[in-house]
C-alpha positions in Angstrom: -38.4 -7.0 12.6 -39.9 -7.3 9.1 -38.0 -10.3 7.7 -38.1 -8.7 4.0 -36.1 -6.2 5.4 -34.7 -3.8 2.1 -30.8 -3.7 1.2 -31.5 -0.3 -0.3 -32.9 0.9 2.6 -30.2 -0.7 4.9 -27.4 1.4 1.9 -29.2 4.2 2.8 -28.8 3.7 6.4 -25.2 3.1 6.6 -24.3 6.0 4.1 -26.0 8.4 6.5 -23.7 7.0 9.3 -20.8 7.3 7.7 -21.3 10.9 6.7 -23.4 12.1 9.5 -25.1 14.4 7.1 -28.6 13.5 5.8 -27.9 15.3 2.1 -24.8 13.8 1.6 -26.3 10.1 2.2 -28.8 10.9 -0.2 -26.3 12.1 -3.1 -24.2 9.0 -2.9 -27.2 7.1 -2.9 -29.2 8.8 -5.6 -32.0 9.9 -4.1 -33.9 13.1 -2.7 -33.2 14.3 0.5 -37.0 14.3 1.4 -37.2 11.0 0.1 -34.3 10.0 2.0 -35.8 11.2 4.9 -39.0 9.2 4.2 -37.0 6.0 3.4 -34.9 6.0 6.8 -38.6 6.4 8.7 -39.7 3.1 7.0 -36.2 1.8 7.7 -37.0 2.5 11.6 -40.5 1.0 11.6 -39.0 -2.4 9.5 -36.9 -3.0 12.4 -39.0 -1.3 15.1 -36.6 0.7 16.9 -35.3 4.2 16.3 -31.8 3.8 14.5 -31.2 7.9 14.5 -31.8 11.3 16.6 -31.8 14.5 14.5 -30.4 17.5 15.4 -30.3 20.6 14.0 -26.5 20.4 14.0 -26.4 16.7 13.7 -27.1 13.2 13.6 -26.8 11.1 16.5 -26.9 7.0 16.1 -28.8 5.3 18.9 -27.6 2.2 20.1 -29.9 -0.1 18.0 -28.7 2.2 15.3 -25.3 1.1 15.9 -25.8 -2.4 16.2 -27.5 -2.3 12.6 -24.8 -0.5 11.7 -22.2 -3.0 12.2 -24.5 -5.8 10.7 -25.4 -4.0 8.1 -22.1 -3.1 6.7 -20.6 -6.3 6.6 -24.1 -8.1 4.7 -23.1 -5.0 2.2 -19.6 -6.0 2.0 -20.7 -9.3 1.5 -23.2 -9.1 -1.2 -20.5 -6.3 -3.2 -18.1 -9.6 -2.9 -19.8 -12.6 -3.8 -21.5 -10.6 -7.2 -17.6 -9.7 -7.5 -16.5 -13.1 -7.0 -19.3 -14.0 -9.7 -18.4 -11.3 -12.0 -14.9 -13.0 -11.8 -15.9 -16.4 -12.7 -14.2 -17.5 -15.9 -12.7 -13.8 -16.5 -10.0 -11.9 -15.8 -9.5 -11.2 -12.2 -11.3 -8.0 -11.2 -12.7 -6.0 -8.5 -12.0 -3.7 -5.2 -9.2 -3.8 -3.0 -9.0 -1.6 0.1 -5.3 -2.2 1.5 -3.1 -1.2 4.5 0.3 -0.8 3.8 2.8 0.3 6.7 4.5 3.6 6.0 8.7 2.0 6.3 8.0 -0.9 3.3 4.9 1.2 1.9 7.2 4.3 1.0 10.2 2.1 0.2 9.3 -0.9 -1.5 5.8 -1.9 -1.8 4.5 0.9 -3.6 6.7 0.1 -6.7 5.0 -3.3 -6.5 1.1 -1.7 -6.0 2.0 0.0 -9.2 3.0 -3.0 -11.3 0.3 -4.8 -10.3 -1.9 -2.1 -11.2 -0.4 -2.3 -14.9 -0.9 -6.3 -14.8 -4.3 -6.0 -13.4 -6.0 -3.1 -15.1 -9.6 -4.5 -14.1 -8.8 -4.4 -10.6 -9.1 -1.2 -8.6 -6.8 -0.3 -5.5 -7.6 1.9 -2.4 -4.5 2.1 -0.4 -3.7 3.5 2.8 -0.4 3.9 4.1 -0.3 3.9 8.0 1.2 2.2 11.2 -1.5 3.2 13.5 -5.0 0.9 11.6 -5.8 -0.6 14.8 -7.5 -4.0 12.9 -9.1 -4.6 9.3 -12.6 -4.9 10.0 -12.7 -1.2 11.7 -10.1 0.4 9.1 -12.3 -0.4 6.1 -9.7 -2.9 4.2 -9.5 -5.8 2.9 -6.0 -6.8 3.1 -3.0 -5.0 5.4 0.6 -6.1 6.1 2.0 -5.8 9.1 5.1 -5.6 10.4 5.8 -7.2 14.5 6.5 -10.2 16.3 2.9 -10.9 17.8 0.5 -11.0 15.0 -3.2 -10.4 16.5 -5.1 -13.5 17.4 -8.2 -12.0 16.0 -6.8 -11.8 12.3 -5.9 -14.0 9.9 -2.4 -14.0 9.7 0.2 -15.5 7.1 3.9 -14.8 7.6 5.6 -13.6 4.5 9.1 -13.2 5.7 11.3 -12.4 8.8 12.3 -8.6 9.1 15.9 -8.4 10.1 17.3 -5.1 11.6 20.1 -2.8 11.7 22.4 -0.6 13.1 24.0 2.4 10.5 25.7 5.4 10.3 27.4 7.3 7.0 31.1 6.9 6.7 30.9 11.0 7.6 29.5 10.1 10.9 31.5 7.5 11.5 35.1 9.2 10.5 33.7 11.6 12.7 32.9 9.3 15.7 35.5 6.8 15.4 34.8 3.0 15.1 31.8 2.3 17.5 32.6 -1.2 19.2 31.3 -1.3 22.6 28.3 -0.1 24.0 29.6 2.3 26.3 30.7 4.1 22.8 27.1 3.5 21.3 25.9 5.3 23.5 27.6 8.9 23.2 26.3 8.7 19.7 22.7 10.5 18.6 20.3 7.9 17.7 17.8 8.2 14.8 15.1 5.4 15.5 11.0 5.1 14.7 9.0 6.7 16.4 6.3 3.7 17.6 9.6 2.8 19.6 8.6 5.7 22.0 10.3 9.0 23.4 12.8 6.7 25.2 13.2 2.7 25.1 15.1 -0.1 25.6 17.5 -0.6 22.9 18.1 -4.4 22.9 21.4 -6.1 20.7 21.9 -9.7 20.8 24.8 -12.6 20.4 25.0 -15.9 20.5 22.2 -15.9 23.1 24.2 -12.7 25.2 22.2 -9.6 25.2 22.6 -6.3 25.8 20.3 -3.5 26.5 20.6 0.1 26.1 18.4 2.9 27.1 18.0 4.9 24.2 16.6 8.0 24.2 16.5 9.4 20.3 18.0 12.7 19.2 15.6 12.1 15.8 12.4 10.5 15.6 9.8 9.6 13.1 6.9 7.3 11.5 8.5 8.4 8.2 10.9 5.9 6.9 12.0 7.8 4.0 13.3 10.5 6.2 15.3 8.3 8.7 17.0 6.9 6.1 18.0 10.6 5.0 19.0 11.6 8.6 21.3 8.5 8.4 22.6 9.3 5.2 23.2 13.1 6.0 25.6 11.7 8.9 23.2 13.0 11.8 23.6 9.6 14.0 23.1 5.9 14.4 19.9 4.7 12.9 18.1 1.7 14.1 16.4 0.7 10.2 15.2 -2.3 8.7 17.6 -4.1 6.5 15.3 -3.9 3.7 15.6 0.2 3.8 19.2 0.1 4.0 21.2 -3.1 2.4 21.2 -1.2 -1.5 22.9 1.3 0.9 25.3 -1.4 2.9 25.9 -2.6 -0.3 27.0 0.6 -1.9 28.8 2.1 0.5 26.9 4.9 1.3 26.1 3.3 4.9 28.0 1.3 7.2 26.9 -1.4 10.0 27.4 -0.6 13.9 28.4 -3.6 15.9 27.2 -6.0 12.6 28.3 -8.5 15.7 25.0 -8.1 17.2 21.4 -8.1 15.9 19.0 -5.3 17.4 15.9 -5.6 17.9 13.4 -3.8 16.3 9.9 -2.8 15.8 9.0 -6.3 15.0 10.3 -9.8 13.5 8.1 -10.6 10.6 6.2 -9.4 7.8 2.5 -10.5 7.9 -0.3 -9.9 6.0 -3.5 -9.7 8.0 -7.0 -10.4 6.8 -10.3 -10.2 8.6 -11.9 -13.5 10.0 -14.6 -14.9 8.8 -14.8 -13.0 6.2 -14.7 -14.3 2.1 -11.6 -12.6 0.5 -12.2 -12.0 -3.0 -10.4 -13.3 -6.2 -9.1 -9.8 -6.4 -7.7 -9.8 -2.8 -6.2 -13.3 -3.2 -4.3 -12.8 -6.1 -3.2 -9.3 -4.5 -2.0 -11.3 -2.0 -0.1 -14.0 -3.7 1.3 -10.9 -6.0 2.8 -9.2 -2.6 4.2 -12.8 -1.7 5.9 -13.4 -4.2 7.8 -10.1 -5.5 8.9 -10.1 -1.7 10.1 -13.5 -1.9 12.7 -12.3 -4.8 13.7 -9.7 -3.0 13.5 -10.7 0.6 17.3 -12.5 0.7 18.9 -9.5 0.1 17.4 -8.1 3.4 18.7 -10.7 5.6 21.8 -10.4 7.9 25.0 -11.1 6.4 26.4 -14.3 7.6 
């Protein structure tokens, strides 16, 4: 391989992976498509391997392509951060941030706080995506992604914001309706409403003082919506298994009330992370995105614990 390999060339390369379309590739990067073409073939005789198999329906990546790939993309992630992280030095914070929020505290909290920072930080640019199902940071393109469970992956970085308590609810409709719920025999006559990563049916686990007791739940309402479990519950169409940090403006208010409050359920997971990739520099932009997050949660977070 020629040591004096090209970054251009190697931009070109991964821009024709990523969009499997030799005339796209070229646009984003500015050039011809015959002189794309022309670039990618000293590309493939630089490294002396064939990186690419045309079609004439498409492009196929060959398995030295794919290593390169991978290589590739993080020394251009690298070399976009570190002039970032110059461009930052002695100036207001600035740059990219590609971030991974999940859909429950995305919807309902954090993307008031994305917003403020935006205002704060107007020389910092945001990308964020709003999903439960980014399987790790390096592969979903982002810098930064919160997390809610109770077994943060060993192959992030992982810092633990705050515990996630959860909760059982039901509108004072429902519950005039139902009668007091007490027991678990009368828990489980009433429709559930509960996320959707909990599966089809599951064991609904409540614990006190150490007892616990499990119940196989099978919901009448699922979803990886937030937002609209918290409407079911509202409308009076069940129990809802929530996070407190959906529901406690609504415990407060009235407008919900706690089943068995006596016992803590378990959730979806225990704690709020927020996940970076290892061995990877995070940028000023990133950090102070992070310590932004941190500490408008930390404000906020007491309100979502249990009641004593």
């Amino acid at each position: 391989m020629d040591n004096k390999l090209d970054l251009n060339l190697l931009k070109l390369f991964v821009a024709v992976v990523q969009c499997r379309n030799l005339s796209e590739a070229a646009r984003r990067t500015g050039m011809t498509r015959s002189n794309a073409s022309r670039q990618l073939k000293a590309l493939e005789q630089a490294v002396g391997a064939q990186l690419l198999r045309r079609t004439t329906r498409h492009t196929e990546v060959t398995e030295a392509g794919q290593l390169l790939y991978a290589h590739g993309l993080r020394m251009l992630e690298e070399m976009e951060m570190a002039c970032a992280s110059i461009d930052s030095l002695g100036k207001s914070v600035r740059g990219d941030v590609r971030i991974r929020l999940p859909t429950g505290l995305g919807h309902l909290y954090l993307t008031k706080v994305l917003l403020q920072f935006a205002k704060e930080y107007p020389d910092v640019s945001l990308r964020v995506l709003i999903n439960d199902f980014i399987g790790d940071v390096v592969h979903a393109e982002v810098d930064l992604a919160l997390k809610i469970t109770s077994t943060p992956p060993d192959d992030h970085v992982a810092r633990r914001i705050c515990n996630i308590a959860w909760s059982l609810c039901a509108s004072p409709a429902f519950v005039a309706k139902a009668g007091d719920i007490e027991s678990l025999e009368q828990l489980i006559k009433c429709p559930m409403i509960a996320p959707a990563s909990l599966g089809k049916r599951f064991d609904l686990k409540l614990e006190k003082d150490g007892m616990q007791l499990v119940m196989r739940a099978t919901p009448r309402l699922q979803s990886g919506d937030y937002p609209y479990l918290l409407e079911a519950a509202l409308a009076g169409l069940g129990v809802a298994l929530l996070p407190r940090y959906a529901i406690w403006r609504h415990l407060q208010a009235g407008t919900l009330k706690e089943i068995m409050p006596q016992y803590e359920p378990e959730g979806v997971g225990n704690g709020l992370y927020l996940l970076t990739a290892p061995n990877r520099y995070t940028t000023l932009a990133t950090r102070t995105l992070m310590d932004y997050i941190t500490k408008q949660i930390s404000t906020h977070e007491p309100s979502w614990r249990r009641l004593p």
